[in-house]
ROKOLZA-174449 format. One record per residue: residue number from 1; residue in one letter; chain; x, y, z of N, C-alpha, C, O, CB in turn. Coordinates in steps of 0.02 Angstrom, whole numbers. Each point is the difference from the previous one (the first is absolute). Glycine has a CB too. Layout:
! ROKOLZA-174449
NODE kemi nuti pado   n_px   n_py   n_pz  ca_px  ca_py  ca_pz   c_px   c_py   c_pz   o_px   o_py   o_pz  cb_px  cb_py  cb_pz
NODE  NUM    A    A      X      Y      Z      X      Y      Z      X      Y      Z      X      Y      Z      X      Y      Z
...
END
This chain:
! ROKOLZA-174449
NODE kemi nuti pado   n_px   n_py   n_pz  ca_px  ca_py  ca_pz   c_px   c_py   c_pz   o_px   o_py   o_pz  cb_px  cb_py  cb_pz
NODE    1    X    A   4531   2715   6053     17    -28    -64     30     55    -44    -38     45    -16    -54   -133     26
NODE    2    X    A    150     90    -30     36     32    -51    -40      2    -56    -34    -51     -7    136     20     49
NODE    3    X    A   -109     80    -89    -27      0    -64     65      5    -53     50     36      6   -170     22     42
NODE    4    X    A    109    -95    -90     38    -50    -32      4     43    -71     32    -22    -48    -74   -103    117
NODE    5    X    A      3    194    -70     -7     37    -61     13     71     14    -30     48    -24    -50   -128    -20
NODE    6    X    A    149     78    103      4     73      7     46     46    -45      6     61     -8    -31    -97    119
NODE    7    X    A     57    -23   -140     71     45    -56    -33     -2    -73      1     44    -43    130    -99    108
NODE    8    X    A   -157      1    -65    -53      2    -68    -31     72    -11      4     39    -47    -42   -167     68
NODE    9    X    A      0    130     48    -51     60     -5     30     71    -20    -16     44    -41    -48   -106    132
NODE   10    X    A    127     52    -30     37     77    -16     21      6    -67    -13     54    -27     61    -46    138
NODE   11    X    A     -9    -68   -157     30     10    -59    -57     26    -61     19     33    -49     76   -127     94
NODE   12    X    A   -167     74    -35    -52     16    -46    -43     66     21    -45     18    -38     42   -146     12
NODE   13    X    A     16    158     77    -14     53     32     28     63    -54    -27     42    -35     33   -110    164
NODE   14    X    A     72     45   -110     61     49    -22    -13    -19    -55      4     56    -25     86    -41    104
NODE   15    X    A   -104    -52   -131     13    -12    -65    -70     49    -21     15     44    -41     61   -182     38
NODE   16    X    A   -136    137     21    -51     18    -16      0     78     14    -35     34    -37    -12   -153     53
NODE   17    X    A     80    145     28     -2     58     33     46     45    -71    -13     55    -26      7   -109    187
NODE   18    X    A     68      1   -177     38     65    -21    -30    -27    -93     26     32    -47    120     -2    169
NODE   19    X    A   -179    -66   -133    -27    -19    -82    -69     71     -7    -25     23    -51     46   -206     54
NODE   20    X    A    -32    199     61    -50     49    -28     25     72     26    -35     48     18    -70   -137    -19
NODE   21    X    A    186     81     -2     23     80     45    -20     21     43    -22     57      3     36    -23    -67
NODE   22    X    A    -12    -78    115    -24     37     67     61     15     47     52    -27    -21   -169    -36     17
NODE   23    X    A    121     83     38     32      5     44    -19    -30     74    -57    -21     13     86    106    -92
NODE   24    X    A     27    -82    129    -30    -10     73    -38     36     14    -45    -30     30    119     -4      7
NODE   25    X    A    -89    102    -42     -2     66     30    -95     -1    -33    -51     10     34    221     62    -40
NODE   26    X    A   -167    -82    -44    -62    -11    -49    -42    -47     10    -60      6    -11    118     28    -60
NODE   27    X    A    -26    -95     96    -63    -76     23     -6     49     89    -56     20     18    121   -204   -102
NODE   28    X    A    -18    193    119    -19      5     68    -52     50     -4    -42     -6     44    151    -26     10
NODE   29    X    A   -118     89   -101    -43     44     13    -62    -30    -30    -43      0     44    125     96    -36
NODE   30    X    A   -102   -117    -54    -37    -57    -31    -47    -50     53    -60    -14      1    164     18    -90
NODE   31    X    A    -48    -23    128    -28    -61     57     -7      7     62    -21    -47     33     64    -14    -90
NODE   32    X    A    -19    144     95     -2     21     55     51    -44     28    -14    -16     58   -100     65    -58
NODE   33    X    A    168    -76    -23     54    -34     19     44     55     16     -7     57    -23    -12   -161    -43
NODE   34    X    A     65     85    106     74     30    -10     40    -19    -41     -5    -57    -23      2     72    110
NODE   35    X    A     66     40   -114     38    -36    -50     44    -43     43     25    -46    -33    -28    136    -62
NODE   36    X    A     16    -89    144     58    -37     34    -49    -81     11     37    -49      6     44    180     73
NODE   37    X    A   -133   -141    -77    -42    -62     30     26    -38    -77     28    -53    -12   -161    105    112
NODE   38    X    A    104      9   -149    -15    -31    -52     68    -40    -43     -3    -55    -28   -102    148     33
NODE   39    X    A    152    -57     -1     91     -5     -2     -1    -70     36     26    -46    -33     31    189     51
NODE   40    X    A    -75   -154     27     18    -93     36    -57    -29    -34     17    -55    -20     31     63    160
NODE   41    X    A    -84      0   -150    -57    -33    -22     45    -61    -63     -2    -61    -10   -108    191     36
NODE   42    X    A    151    -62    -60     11    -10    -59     72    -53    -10     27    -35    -43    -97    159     23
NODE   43    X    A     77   -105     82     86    -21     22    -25    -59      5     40    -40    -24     34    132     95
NODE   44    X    A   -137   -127    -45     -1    -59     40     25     -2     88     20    -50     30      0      9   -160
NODE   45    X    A    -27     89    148     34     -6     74    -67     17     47      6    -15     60    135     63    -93
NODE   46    X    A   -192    -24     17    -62    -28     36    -55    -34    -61     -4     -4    -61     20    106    169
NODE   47    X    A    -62   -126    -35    -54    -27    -33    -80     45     31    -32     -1     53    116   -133    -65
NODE   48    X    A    -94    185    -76    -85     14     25    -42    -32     11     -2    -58    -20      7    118    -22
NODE   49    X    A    -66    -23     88    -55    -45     -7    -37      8    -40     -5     59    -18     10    -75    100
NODE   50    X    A    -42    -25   -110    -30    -10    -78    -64     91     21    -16     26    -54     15   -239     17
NODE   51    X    A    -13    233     68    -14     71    -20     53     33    -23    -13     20    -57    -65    -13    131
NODE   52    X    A    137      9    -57     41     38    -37     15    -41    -75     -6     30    -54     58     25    174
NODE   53    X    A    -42    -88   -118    -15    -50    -93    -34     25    -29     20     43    -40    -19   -143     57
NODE   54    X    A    -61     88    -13    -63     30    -37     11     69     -3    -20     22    -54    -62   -103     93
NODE   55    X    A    102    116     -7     -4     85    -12     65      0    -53     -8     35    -50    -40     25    189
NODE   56    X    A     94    -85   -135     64     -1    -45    -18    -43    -66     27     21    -52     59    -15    161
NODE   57    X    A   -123    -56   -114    -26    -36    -57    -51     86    -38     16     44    -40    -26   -219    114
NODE   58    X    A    -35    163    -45    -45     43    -17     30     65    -23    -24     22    -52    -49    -79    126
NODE   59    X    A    119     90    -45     32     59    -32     67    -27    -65     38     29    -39    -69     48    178
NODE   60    X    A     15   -157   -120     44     20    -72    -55    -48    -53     23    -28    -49    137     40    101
NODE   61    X    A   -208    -15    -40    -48    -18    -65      0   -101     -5     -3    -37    -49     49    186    -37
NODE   62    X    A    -41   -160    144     38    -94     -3    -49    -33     20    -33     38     35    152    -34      1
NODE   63    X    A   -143    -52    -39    -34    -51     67     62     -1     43     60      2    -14   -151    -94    -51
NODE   64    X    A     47     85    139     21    -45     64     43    -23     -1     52      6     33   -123    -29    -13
NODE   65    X    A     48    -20    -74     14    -78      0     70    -37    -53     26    -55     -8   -174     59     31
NODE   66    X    A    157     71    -52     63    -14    -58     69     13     56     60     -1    -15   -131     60   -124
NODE   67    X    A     40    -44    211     67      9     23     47    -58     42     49      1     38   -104    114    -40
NODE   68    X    A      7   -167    -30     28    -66     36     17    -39    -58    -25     15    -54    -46    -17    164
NODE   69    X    A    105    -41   -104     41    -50    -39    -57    -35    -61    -46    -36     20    137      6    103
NODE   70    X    A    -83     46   -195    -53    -53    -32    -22    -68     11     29    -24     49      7     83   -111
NODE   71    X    A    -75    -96     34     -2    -68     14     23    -29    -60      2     28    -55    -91    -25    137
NODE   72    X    A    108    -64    -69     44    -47    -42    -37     27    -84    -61     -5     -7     84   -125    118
NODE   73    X    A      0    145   -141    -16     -9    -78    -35    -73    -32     30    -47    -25     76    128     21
NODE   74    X    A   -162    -73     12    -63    -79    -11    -51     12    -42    -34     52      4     38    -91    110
NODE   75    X    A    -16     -8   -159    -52      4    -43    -71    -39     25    -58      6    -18    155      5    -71
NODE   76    X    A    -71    -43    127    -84    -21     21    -40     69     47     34     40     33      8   -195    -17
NODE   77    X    A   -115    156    -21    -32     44     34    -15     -6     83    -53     21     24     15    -12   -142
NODE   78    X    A     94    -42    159     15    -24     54     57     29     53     57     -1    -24   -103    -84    -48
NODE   79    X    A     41    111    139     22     22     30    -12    -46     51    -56    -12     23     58    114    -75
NODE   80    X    A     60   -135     72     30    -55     53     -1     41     57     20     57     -8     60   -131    -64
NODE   81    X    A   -103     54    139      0     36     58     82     27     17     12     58     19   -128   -136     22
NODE   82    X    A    145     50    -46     89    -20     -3     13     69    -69     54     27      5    -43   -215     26
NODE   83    X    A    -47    207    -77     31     58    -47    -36     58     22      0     49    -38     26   -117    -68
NODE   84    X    A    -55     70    158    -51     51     -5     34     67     49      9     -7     60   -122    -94    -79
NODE   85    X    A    123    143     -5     47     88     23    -36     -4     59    -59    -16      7     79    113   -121
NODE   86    X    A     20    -81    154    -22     30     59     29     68     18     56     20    -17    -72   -133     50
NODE   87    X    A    -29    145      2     25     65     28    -40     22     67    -55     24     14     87     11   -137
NODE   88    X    A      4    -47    145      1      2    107     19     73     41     40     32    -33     21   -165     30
NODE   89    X    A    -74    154     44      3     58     33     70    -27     63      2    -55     27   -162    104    -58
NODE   90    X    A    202     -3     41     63    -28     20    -24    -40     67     32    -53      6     54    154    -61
NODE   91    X    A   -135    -91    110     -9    -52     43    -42    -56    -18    -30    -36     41     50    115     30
NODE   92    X    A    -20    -86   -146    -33    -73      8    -64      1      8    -28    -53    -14    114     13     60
NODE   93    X    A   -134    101    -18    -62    -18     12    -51      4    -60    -59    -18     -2     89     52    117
NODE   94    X    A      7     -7   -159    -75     38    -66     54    -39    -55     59     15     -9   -130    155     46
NODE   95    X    A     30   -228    -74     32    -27    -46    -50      2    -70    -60    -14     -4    133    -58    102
NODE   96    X    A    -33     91   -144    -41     -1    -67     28    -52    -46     60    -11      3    -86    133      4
NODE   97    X    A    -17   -159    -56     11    -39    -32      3      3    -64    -56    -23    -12     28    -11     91
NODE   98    X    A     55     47   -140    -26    -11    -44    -20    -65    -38     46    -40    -11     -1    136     26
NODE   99    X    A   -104   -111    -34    -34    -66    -39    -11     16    -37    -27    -45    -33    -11     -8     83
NODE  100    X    A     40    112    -85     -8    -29    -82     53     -4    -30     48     -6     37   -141     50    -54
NODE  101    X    A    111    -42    -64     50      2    -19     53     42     -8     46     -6     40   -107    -51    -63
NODE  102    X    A     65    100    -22     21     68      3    -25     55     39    -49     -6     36     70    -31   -128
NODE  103    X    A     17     99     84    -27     66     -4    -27     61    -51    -19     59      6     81   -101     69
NODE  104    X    A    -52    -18   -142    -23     21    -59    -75    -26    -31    -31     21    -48    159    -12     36
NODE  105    X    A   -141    -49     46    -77    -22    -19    -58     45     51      2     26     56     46   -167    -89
NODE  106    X    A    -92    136    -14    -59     45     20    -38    -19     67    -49     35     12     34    -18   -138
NODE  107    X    A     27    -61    167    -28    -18     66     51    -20     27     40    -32    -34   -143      5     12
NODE  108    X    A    115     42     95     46      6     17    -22    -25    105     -6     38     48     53     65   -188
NODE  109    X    A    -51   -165    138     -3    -24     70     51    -26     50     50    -35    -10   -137     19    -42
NODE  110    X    A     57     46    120     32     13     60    -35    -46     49    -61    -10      8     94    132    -37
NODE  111    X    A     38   -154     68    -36    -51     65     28     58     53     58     18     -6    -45   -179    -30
NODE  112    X    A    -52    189     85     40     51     31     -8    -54    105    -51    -30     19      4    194   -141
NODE  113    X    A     86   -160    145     16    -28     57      3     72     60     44     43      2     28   -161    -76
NODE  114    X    A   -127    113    115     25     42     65    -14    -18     55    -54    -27     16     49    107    -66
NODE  115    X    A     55    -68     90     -7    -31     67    -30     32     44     -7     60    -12     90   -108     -4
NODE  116    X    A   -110     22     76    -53     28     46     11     54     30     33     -6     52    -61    -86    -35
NODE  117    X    A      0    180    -41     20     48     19     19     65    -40      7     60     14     12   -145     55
NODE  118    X    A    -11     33   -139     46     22    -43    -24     32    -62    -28    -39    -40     91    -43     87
NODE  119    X    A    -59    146    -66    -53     25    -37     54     17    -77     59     18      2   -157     41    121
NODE  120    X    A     63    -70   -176     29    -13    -89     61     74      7     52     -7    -32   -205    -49    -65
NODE  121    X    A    147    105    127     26     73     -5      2     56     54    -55     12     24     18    -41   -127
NODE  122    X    A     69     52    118     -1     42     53    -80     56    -15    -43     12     43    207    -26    -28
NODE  123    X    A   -164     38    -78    -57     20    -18    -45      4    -45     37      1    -49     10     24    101
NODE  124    X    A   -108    -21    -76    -31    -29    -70     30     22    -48     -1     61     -6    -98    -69     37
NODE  125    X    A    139    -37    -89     35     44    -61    -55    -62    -54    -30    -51     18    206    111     27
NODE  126    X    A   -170    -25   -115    -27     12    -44     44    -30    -39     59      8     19   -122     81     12
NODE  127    X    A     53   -134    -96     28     -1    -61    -34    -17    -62    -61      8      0    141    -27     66
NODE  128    X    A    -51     -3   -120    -40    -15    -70    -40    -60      5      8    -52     32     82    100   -101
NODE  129    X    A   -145    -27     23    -28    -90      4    -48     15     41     -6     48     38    107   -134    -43
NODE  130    X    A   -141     32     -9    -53    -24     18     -2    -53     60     12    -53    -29    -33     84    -86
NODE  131    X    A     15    -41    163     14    -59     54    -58    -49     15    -56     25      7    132     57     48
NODE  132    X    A    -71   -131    -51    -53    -37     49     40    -65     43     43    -39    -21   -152     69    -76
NODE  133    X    A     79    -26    164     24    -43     52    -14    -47     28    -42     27     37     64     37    -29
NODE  134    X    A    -24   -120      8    -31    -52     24     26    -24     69     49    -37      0    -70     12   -118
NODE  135    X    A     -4     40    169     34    -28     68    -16    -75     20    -52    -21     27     45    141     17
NODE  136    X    A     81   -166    -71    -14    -48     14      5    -48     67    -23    -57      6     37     92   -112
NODE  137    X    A     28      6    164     -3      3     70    -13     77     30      8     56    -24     73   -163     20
NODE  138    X    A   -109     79     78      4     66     25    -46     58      7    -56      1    -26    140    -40     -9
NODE  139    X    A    -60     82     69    -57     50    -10     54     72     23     47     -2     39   -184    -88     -3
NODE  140    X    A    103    165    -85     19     43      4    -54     65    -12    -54     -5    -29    156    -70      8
NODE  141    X    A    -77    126     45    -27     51    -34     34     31    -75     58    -13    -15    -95     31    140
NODE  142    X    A      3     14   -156     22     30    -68    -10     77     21    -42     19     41      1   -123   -136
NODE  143    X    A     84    142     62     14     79      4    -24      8    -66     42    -17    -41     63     40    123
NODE  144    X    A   -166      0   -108    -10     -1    -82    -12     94     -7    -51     24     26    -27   -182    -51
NODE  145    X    A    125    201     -9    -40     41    -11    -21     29     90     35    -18     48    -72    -50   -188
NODE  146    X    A    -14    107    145     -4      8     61    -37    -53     27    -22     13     56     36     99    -69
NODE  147    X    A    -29   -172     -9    -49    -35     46     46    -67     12     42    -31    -31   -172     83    -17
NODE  148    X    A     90    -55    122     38    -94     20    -60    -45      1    -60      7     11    165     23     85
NODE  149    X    A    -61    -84   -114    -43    -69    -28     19    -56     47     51    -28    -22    -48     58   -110
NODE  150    X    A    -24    -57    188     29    -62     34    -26    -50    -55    -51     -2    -35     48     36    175
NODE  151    X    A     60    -72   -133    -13    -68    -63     34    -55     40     51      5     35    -41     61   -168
NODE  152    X    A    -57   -132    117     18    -52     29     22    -54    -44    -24      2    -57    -46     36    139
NODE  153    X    A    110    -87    -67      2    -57    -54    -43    -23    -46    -51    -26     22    102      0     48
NODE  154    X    A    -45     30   -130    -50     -9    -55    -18     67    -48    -11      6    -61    -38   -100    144
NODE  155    X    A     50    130    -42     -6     65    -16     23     38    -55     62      4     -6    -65    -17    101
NODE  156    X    A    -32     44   -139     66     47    -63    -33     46     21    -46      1     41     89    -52   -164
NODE  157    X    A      8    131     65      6     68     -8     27     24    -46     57     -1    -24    -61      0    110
NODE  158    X    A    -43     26    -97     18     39    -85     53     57     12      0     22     57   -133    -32   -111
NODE  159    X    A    172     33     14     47     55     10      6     18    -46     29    -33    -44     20     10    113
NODE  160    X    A    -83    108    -84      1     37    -56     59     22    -11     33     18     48   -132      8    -37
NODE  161    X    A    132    -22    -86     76     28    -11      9     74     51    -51     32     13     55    -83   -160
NODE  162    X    A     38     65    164     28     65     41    -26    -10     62     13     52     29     -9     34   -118
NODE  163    X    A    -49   -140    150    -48     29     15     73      0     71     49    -27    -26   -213     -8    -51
NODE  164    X    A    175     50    126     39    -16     18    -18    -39     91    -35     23     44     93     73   -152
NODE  165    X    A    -28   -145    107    -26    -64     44     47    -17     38     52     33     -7   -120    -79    -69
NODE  166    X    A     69    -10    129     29    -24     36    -40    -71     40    -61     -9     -4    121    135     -2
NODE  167    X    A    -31   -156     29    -11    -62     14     16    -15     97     59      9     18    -24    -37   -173
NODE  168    X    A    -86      6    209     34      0     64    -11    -36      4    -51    -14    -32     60     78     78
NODE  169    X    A     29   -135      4    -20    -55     18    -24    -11     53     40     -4     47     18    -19   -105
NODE  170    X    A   -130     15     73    -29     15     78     -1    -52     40     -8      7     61    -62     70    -96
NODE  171    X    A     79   -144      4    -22    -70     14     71     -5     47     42     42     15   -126    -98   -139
NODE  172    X    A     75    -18    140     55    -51     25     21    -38    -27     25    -47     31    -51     54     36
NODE  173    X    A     28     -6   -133     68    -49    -33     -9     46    -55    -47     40     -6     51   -186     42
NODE  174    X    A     48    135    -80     39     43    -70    -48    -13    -45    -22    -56    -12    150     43     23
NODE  175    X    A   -146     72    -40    -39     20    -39     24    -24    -74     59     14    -15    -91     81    102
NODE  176    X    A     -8   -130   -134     35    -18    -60    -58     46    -43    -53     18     27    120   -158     -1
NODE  177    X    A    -51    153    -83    -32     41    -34     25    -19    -75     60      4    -13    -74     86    113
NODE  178    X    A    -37   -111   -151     22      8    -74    -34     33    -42    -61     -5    -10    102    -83     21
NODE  179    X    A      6    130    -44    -29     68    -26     13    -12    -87     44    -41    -12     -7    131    136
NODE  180    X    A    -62    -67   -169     10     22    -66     -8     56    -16    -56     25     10     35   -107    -32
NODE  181    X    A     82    127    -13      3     53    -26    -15     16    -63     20    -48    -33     38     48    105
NODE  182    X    A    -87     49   -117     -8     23    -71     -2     50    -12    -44     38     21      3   -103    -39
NODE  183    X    A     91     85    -21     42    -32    -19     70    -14     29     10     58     20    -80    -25    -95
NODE  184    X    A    103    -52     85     62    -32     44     29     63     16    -16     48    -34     43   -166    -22
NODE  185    X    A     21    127    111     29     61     13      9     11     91     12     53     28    -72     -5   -159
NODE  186    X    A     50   -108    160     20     22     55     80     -3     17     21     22     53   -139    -52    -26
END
């Protein structure tokens, strides 16, 4: 599946990059990127996987989640399954959702989708906020900090701000997971 927010992303990348004077040379050292990765990134001529996002969000001070297309401009306190941001890992297997409204309100929830095998990050990373998770299929282990947590459907997990985590899917069918952040910022 093509992601449908790759020129979006690059154009708010580059817009954000050069509003706080950065340079290429300055985010790649920042994000352990290269400047040349980071140069297409920006071009739109590849697509990262949402770990390199987050290290490029995060070094430039953003949510995640501002790097995908807004949702319709609405006054009711309602997010239609049909408006809700998505942001997918280029094979399709690790899908994130956003359900709440903005990225400007103070809670900030995630339907996260992984398929059997398929773990949230190559390795435990860390961000703002406060987390808690609810596994509503499935079963996985958790990378918390140094300790692992097997968790089964029904199951939550607290996630202290910074602590830095990861998610594996140990089961046989796709792991669904809904999380709330505080304050918003993934």
């Amino acid at each position: 599946m093509a992601d449908p927010h790759v020129h979006y992303r690059a154009s708010v990348i580059r817009k954000i990059r050069k509003d706080h004077n950065k340079t290429l040379k300055d985010l790649a050292e920042k994000t352990d990127l290269s400047i040349s990765f980071i140069s297409q990134i920006e071009r739109g001529i590849i697509n990262p996987s949402i770990k390199s996002l987050r290290k490029i969000a995060l070094s430039l001070g953003i949510p995640l989640s501002s790097l995908f297309e807004d949702l319709p401009n609405v006054n009711a306190p309602i997010v239609r399954k049909h408006e809700r941001k998505i942001l997918f890992n280029k094979d399709s297997r690790l899908v994130y959702q956003l359900i709440s409204l903005k990225n400007n309100q103070r809670i900030e929830m995630l339907l996260t989708r992984l398929e059997v095998g398929v773990s949230s990050t190559d390795s435990p990373m860390a961000h703002k906020g406060d987390e808690v998770g609810l596994l509503l299929q499935g079963e996985c282990r958790c990378e918390l900090g140094r300790e692992l947590y097997e968790l089964q459907e029904g199951d939550s997990i607290y996630i202290t701000e910074n602590t830095p985590h990861r998610f594996i899917n140990t089961g046989n069918v796709p792991l669904l997971i809904v999380s709330a952040i505080s304050p918003s910022g993934f």
